[in-house]
LOVEXFI-909050 format. One record per residue (C-alpha): residue number from 1; residue in one letter; x, z, y. Coordinates in steps of 0.1 Angstrom, whole numbers. Example, Ala and Ser with C-alpha at 12.3 -4.5 7.8 and 13.67 -1.06 7.14 Angstrom:
% LOVEXFI-909050
nr = 1 rest = a east = 123 up = 78 north = -45
nr = 2 rest = s east = 137 up = 71 north = -11
% end
This chain:
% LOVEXFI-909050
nr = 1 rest = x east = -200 up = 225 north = -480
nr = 2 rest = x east = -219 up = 193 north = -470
nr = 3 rest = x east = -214 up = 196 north = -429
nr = 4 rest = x east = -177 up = 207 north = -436
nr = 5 rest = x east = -172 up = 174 north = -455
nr = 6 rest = x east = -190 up = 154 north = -428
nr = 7 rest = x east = -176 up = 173 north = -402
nr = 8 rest = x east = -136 up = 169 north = -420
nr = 9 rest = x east = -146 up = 126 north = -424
nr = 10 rest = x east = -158 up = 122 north = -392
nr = 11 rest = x east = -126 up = 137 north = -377
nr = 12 rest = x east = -105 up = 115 north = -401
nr = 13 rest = x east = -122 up = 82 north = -392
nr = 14 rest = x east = -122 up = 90 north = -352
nr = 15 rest = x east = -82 up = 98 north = -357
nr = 16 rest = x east = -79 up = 63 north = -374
nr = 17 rest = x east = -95 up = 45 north = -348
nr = 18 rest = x east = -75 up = 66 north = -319
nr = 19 rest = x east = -41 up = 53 north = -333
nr = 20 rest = x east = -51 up = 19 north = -338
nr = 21 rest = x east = -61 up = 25 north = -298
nr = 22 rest = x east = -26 up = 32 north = -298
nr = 23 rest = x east = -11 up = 3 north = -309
nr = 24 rest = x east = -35 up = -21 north = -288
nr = 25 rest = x east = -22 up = 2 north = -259
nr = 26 rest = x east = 15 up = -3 north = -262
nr = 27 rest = x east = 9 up = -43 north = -271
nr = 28 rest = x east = -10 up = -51 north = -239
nr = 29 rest = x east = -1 up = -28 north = -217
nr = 30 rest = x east = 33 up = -47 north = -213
nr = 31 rest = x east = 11 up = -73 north = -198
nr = 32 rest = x east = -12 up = -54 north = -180
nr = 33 rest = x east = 13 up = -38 north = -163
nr = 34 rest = x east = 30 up = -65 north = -152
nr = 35 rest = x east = 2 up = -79 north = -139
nr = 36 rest = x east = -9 up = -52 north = -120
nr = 37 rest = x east = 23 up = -47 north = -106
nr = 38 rest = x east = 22 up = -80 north = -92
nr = 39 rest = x east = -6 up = -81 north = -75
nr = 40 rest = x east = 4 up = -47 north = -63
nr = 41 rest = x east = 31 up = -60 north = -46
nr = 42 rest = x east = 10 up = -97 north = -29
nr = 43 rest = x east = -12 up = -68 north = -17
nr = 44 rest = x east = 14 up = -46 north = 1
nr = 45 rest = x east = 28 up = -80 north = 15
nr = 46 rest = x east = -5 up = -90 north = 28
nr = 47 rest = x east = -10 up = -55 north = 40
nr = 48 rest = x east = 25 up = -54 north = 60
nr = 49 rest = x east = 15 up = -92 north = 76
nr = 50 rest = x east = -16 up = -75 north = 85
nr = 51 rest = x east = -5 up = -45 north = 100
nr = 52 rest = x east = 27 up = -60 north = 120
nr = 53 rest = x east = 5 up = -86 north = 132
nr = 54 rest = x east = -16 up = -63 north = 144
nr = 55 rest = x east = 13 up = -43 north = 162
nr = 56 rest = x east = 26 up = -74 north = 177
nr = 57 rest = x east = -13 up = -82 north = 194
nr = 58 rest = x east = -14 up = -41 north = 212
nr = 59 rest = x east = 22 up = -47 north = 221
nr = 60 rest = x east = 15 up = -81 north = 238
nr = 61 rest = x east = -21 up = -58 north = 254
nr = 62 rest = x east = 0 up = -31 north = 267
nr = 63 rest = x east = 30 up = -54 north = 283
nr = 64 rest = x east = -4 up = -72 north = 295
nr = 65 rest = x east = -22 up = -42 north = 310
nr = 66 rest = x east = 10 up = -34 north = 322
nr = 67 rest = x east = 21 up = -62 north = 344
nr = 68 rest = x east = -17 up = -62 north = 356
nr = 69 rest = x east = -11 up = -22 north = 366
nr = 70 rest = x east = 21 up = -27 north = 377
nr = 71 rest = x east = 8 up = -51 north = 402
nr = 72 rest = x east = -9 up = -24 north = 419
nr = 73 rest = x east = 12 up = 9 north = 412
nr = 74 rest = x east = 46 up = 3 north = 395
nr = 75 rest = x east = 57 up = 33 north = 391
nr = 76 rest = x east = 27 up = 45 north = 375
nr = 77 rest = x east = 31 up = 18 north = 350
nr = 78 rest = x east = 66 up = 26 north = 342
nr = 79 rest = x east = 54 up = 59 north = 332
nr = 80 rest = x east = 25 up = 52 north = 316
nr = 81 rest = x east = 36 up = 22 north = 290
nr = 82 rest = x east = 73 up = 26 north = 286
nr = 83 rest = x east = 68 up = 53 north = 261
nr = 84 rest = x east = 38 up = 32 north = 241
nr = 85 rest = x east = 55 up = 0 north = 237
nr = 86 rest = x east = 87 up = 18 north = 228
nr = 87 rest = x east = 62 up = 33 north = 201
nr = 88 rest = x east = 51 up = 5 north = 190
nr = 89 rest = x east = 85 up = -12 north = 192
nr = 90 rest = x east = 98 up = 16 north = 167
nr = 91 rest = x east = 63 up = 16 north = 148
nr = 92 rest = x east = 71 up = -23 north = 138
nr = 93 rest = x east = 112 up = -17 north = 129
nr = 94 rest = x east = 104 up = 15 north = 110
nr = 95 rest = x east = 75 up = -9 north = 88
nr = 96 rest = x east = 100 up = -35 north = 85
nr = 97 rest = x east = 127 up = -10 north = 67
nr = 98 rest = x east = 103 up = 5 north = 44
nr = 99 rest = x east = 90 up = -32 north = 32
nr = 100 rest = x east = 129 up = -42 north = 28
nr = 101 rest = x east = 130 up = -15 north = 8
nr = 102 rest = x east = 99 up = -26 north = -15
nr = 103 rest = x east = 113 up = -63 north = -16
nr = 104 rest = x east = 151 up = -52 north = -28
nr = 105 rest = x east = 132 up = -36 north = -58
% end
């Protein structure tokens, strides 16, 4: 009868202190979540910067290997680089929709 009691309190105090786990829950989490949702958001900004600046430096590479190859073979360099600045042309407007998206919301 002894462990039963024991075993029957110890549930009863561990279910008191999961609801008032609860209520600390709901009353911060407001905040906590709004917090974390902005600097969710400064890091997907800084992360877009990052990554279209980093498309704009292998675009200006490419136009710069380019002219250098086109020097020498044009129509080699037609064919090699129209397609991979074109890439990278559609690479940078397809990031720009998607962080359009994240700014309307």
């Amino acid at each position: 009868m002894r462990p039963f009691c024991l075993v029957l309190f110890s549930l009863t105090v561990l279910s008191c202190q999961l609801a008032a786990q609860d209520s600390l829950i709901s009353k911060v989490s407001g905040k906590y979540l709004s917090q974390v949702t902005q600097k969710s958001r400064h890091f997907e900004k800084q992360l877009d910067r990052r990554t279209s600046k980093a498309l704009d430096r292998m675009r200006k590479q490419e136009q710069k290997l380019r002219r250098k190859l086109a020097k020498v073979d044009s129509i080699a360099a037609k064919n090699i680089f129209t397609r991979s600045i074109d890439s990278l042309g559609s690479l940078k407007s397809r990031l720009k929709s998607k962080t359009a998206k994240y700014e309307k919301a």
